[in-house]
C-alpha positions in Angstrom: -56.1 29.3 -34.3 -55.0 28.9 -37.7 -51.8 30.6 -36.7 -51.1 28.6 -33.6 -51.8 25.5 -36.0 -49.2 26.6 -38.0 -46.1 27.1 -35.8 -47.1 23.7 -33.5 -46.4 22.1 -37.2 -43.3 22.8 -36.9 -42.4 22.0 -32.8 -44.6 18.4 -34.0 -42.1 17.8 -36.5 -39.1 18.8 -34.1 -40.4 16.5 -31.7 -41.0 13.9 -34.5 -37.4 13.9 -35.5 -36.4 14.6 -31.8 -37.6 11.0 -31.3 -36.6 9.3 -34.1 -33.1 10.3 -33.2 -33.6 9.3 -29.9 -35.0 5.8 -31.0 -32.4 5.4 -33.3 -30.0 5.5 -31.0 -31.1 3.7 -28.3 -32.8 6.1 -26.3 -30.1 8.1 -25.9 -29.3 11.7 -26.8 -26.1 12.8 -28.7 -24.9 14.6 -25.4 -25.3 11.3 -23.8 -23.5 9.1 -26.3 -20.6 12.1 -25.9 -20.7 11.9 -22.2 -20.8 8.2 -22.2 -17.7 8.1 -24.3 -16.0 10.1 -22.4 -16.5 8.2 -19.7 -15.7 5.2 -21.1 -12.8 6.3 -22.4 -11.4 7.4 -19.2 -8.4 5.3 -17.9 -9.3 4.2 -14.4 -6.6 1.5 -13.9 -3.0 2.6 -12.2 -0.1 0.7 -13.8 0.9 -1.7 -11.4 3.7 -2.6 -12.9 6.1 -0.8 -11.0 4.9 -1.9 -7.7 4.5 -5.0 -8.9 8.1 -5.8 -9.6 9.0 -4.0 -6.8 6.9 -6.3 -4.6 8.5 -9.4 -6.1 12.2 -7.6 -5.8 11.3 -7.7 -1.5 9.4 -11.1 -1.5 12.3 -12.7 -3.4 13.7 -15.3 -1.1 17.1 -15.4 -3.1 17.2 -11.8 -2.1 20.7 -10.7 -1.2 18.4 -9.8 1.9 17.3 -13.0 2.9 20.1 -15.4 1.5 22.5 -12.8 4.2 19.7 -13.0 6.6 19.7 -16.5 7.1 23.4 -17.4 6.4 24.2 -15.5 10.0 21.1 -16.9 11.3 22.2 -20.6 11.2 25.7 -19.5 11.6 27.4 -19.5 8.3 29.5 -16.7 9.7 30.0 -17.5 12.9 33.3 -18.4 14.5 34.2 -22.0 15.1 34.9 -22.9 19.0 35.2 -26.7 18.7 39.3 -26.3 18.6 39.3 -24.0 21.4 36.8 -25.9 23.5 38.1 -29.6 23.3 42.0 -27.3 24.2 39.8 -26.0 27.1 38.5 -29.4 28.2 42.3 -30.8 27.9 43.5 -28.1 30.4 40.1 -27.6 32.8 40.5 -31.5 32.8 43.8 -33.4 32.1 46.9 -32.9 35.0 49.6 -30.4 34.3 53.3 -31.3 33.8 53.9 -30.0 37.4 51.8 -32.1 38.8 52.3 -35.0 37.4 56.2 -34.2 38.0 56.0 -33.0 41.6 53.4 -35.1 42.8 55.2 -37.9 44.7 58.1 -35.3 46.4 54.4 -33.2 47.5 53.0 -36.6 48.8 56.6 -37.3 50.8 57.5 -40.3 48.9 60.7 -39.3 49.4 60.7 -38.9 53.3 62.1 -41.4 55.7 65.0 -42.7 53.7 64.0 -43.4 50.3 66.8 -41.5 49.1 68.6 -43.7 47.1 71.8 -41.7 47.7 71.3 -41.7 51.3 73.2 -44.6 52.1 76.4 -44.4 50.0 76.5 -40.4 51.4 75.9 -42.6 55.3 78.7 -45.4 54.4 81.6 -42.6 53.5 80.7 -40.2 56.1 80.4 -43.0 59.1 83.5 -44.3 57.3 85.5 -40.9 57.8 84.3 -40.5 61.1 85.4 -44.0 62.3 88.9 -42.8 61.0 89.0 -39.8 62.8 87.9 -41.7 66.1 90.7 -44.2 65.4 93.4 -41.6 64.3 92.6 -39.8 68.0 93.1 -42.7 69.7 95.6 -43.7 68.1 97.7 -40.7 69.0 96.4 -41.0 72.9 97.4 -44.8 72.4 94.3 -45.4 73.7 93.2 -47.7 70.2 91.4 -50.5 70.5 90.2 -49.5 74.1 86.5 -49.9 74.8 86.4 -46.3 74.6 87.3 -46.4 71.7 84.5 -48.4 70.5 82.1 -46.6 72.2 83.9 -43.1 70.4 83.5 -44.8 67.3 80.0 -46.1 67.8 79.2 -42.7 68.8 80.6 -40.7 66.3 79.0 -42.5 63.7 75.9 -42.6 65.4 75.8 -39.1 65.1 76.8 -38.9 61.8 73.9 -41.1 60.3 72.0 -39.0 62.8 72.4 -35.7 61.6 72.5 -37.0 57.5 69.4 -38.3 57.8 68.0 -35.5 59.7 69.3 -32.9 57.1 68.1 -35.1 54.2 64.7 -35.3 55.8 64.3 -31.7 56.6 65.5 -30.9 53.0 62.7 -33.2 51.8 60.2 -31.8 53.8 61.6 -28.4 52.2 61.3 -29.8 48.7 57.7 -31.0 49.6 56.7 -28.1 50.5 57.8 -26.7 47.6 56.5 -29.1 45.1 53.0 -28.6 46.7 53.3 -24.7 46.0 54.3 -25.5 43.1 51.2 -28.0 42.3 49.0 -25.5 43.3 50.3 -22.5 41.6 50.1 -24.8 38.7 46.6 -25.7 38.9 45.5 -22.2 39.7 47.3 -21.2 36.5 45.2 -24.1 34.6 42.3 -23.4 35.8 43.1 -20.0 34.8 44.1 -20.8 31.7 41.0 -22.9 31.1 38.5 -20.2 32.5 40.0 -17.5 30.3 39.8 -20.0 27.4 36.1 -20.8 28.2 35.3 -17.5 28.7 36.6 -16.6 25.3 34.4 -19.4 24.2 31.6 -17.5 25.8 32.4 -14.3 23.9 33.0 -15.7 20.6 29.1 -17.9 21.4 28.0 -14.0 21.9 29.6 -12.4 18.9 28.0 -15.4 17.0 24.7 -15.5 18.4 24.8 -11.4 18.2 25.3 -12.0 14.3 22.5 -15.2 14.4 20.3 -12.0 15.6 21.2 -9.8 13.0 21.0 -11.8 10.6 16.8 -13.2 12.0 16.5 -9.5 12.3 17.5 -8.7 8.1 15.4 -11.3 7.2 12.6 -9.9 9.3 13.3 -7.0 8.0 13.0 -7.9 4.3 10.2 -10.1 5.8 8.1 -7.2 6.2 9.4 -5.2 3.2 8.3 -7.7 0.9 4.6 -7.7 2.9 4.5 -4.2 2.6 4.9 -4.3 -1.2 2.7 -6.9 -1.1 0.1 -4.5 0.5 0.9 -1.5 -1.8 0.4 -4.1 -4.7 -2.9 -5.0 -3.5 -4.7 -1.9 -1.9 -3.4 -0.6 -5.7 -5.0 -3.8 -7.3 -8.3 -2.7 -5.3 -8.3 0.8 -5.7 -7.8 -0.4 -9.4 -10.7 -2.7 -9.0 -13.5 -0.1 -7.2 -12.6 2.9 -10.0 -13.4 0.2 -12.5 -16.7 -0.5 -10.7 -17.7 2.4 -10.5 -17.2 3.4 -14.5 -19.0 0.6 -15.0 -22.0 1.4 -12.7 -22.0 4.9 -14.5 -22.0 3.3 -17.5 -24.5 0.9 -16.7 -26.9 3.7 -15.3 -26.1 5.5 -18.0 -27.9 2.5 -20.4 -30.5 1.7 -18.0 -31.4 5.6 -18.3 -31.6 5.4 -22.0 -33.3 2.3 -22.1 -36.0 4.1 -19.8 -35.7 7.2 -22.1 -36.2 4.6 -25.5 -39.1 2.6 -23.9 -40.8 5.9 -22.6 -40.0 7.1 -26.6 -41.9 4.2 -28.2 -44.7 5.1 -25.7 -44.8 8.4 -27.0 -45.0 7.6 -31.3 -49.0 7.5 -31.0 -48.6 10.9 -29.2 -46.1 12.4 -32.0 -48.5 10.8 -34.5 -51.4 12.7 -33.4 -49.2 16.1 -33.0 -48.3 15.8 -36.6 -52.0 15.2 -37.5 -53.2 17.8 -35.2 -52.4 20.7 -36.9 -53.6 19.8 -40.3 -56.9 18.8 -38.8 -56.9 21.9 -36.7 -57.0 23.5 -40.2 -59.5 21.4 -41.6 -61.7 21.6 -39.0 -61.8 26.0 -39.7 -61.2 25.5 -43.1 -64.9 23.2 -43.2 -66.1 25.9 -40.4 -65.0 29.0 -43.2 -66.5 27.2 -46.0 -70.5 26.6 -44.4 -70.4 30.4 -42.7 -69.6 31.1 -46.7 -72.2 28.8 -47.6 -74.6 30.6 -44.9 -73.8 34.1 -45.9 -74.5 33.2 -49.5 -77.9 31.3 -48.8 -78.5 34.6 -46.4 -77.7 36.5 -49.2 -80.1 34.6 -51.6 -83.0 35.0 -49.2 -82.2 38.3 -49.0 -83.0 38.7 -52.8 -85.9 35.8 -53.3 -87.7 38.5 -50.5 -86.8 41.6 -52.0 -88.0 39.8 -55.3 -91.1 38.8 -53.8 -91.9 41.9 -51.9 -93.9 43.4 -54.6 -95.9 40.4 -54.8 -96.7 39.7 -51.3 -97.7 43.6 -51.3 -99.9 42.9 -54.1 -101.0 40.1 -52.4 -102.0 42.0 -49.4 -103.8 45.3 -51.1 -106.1 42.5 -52.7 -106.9 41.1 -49.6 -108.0 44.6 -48.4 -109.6 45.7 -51.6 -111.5 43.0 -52.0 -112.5 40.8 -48.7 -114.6 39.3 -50.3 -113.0 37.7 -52.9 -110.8 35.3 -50.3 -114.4 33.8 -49.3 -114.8 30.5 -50.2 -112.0 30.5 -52.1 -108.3 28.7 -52.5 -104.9 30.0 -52.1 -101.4 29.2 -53.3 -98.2 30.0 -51.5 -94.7 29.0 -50.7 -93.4 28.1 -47.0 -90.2 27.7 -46.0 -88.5 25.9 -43.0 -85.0 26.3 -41.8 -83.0 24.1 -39.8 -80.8 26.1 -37.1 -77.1 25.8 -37.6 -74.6 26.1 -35.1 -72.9 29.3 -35.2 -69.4 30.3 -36.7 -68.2 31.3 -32.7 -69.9 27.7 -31.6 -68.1 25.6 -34.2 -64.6 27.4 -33.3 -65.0 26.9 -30.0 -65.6 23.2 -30.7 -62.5 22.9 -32.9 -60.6 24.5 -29.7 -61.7 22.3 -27.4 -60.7 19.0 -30.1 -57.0 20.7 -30.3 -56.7 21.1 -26.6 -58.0 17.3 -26.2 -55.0 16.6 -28.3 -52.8 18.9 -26.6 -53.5 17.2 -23.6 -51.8 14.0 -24.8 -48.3 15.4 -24.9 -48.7 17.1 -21.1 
């Protein structure tokens, strides 16, 4: 027991210094404030930076992106038609030269005599044929006759006749003609005008294929820049979570310690009474040593107050048998002794066992 007194001295004093570490800092262990270091130390934000300005680079509306994008989509690009249109309109709508031209000979203003030539072309030929008429007669001395009247009448009858029927079927010719003509020029208008509309209509394509182009490339940088945006912010949160969760390490990390420094200061009484222990371990056999000394020596003196007295009481005894009669009515003297039991040397050890394991049982 003295031995085992001993060496817990020194684990009471380990634990003893064990805990004032601990309480001095905190509750927490070296190997914790290292590890907790560490882990504080740890960088657990990305840099965003790069995203960041990439993000704003897409989401810049003065991108060359979107500043093209929407220059084709409201037409900055796109081909002007007004000039060709309002020329269209003129030709779908206004008469042709043709028409305007040929119009009266196609209506047959100039049928039935409105030749202004007509007559001067009737006056001569009538004219020459009278002549002839007369110039025959003449030569059959038959002038002035009432056949010759009638020859003359006749001849210029016919004449007038056939002028005017020549003029009229050459009018009816021309009319004919003008009217092809009228047409053929108004088919070649309308041409004209449907091949300039339709060129309007593929020019309005090419320009509303660029107006898509250009809704599609700002769409397009549209999305880009909410893409970046994205990347920026599941970053930002990934960012965010890594940080949380350091700090919930860290946090259990002091909550720990301040269990470990509260559960310290619970156990000072206990170190207390370790340090004590051993020392009144060894006070308690040291006291136990010094009375079985004590006892030994008293045994000891009894030992030689009997053998001292031995003789006596012998004397004492062969007097008593020599002479019998001697006691009768007589006194005596003599010394009596009484002795309190002590406990023994194993009973007192096995106390002092049982008080170290009671205090023992403090640190379990």
């Amino acid at each position: 027991m003295k031995a085992n007194a001993s060496g817990a001295t020194g684990a009471a004093q380990a634990g003893s210094s064990f805990l004032g570490t601990l309480l001095g800092n905190g509750g927490s262990t070296a190997g914790t404030q290292s590890a907790a270091a560490q882990l504080g130390g740890v960088k657990t934000n990305v840099d965003t930076g790069g995203v960041a300005s990439a993000a704003s680079k897409l989401s810049d509306p003065n991108s060359l992106a979107q500043t093209t994008g929407s220059a084709l989509a409201g037409g900055t690009y796109g081909t002007d038609t007004s000039a060709m249109k309002a020329l269209a309109d003129s030709v779908a709508g206004g008469p042709s030269q043709v028409k305007s031209s040929l119009l009266d000979v196609a209506n047959g203003k100039y049928l039935g005599g409105a030749n202004p030539y007509l007559d001067d072309i009737l006056g001569r030929s009538s004219a020459e044929a009278a002549s002839k008429v007369g110039q025959q007669f003449a030569a059959s001395g038959r002038y002035g006759s009432g056949r010759f009247a009638a020859a003359t009448a006749d001849a210029v009858a016919n004449v007038e006749t056939q002028a005017r029927y020549a003029d009229y079927e050459a009018e009816r010719g021309r009319q004919a003609q003008a009217a092809s003509a009228i047409d053929a020029a108004e088919n070649a208008r309308a041409g004209t005008a449907g091949n300039l509309y339709q060129g309007i209509a593929g020019i309005n394509t090419g320009n509303g294929s660029l107006a898509a182009t250009g809704a599609n490339l700002s769409l397009n940088a549209n999305q880009a820049g909410l893409a970046g945006a994205n990347a920026l912010a599941n970053l930002q949160g990934s960012n965010a979570d890594r940080s949380l969760t350091q700090a919930g390490a860290l946090l259990s990390a002091a909550q720990s310690d301040r269990a470990a420094g509260m559960a310290g200061i619970g156990q000072v009484q206990t170190v207390q009474d370790n340090l004590l222990a051993p020392g009144r371990t060894l006070a308690g056999i040291g006291a136990v040593e010094d009375q079985a000394k004590q006892q030994q020596l008293a045994a000891l003196q009894d030992l030689f107050n009997e053998q001292q007295a031995a003789p006596w009481r012998q004397v004492g005894l062969l007097s008593g048998v020599a002479l019998p009669v001697a006691g009768a009515g007589g006194t005596s003297t003599g010394t009596t002794e009484q002795r309190t039991p002590q406990p023994s040397l194993l009973q007192q050890l096995l106390g002092g066992g049982l008080a170290i394991a009671g205090t023992a049982s403090k640190f379990i």
